[in-house]
C-alpha positions in Angstrom: 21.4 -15.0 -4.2 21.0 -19.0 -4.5 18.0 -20.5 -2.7 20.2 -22.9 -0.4 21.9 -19.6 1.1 18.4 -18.2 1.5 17.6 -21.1 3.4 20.5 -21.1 5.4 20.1 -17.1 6.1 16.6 -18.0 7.4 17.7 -20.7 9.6 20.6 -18.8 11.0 17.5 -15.7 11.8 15.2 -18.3 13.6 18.2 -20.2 15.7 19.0 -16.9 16.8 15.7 -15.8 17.4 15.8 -18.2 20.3 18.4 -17.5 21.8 17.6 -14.0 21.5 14.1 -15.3 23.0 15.6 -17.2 26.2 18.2 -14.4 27.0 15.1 -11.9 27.4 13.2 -13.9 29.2 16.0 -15.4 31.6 18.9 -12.7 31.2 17.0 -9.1 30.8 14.0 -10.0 32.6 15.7 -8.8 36.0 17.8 -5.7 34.2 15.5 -4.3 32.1 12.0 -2.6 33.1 8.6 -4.3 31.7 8.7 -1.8 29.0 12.0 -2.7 27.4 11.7 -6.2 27.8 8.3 -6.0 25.4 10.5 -3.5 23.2 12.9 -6.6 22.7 10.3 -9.3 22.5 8.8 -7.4 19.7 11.9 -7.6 17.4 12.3 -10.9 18.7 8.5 -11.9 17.5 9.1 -10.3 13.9 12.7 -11.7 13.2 10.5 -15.0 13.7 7.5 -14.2 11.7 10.7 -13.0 8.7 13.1 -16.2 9.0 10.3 -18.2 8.4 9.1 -16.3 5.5 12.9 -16.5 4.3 13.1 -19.8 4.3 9.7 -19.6 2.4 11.1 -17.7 -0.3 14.1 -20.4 -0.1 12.3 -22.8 -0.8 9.5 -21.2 -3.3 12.6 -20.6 -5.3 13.5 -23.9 -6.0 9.9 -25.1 -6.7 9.0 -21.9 -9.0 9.0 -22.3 -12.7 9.7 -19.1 -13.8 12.9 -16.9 -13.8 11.3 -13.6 -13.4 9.3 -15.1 -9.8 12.6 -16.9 -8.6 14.1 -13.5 -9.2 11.3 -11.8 -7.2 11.8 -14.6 -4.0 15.1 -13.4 -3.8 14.2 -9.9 -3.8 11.8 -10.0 -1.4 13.9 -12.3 1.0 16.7 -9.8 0.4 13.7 -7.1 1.8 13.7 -9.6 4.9 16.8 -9.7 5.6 17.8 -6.0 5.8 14.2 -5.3 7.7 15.3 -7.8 10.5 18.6 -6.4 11.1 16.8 -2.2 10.8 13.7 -3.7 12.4 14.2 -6.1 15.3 18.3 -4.9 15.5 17.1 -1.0 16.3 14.0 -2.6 18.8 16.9 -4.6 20.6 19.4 -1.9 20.6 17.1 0.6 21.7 15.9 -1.6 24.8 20.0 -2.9 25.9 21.3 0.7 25.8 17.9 3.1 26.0 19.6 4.9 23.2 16.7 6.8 21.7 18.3 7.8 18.3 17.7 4.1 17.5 13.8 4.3 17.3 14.0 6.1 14.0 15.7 3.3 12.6 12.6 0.7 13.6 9.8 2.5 10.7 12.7 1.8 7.9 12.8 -1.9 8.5 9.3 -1.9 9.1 8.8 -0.4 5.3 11.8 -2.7 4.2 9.4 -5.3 5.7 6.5 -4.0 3.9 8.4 -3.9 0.3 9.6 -7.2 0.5 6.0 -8.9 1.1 5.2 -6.6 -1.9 7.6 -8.8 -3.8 6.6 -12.2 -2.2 2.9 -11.4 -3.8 4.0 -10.6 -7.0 6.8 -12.8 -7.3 3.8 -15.7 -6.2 1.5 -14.1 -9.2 4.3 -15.1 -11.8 4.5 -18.5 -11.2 3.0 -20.4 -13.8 1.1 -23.8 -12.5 1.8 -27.2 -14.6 -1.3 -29.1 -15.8 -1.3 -32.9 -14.4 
């Protein structure tokens, strides 16, 4: 995956974490009961805390001098990705519909989440630092 789609994938995830931000605190606020509205402010808080480490591995792709680390970026913002839509898109499905056969979905993006930070640290351990 190139870096300037990695970028634009984390930027796309943030944009729409506010909006997804605004519509539970203005549009689900008076549907939903305290409970569900923390349920969706949850997935709303970690789709955050993952676009911007997308747009980390973005742009630590471009800067990084070595294949193997710019392959390892992309794998863990691949990680990312898929966690956000298991992770924060079972949290907001659970809490719109109070389907409960979404919550088992939540633990795999949460270990998707996990593997992918994995990657970030050992794709950071392989870049190689130029003398100036």
């Amino acid at each position: 995956m190139k870096s300037n789609h990695i970028v634009a994938f984390g930027g796309v995830f943030a944009g729409v974490g506010v909006a997804l931000g605004a519509f539970a605190a203005h549009g689900l606020k008076k549907v939903l009961p305290p409970y569900l509205i923390e349920v969706f402010n949850t997935g709303v808080q970690y789709q955050f805390i993952h676009a911007l480490a997308i747009l980390l591995c973005g742009i630590l792709i471009r800067s990084s001098l070595t294949e193997k680390s710019q392959k390892y970026f992309a794998l863990a913002a691949i990680c990312f990705i898929i966690g956000i839509f298991c992770f924060s898109g079972s949290l907001y499905a659970l809490a719109i519909t109070g389907i409960k056969w979404f919550g088992p979905i939540t633990p795999l993006g949460g270990i998707t989440f996990m593997l992918g930070w994995g990657l970030f640290v050992y794709a950071a351990l392989q870049i190689k630092e130029v003398n100036q």
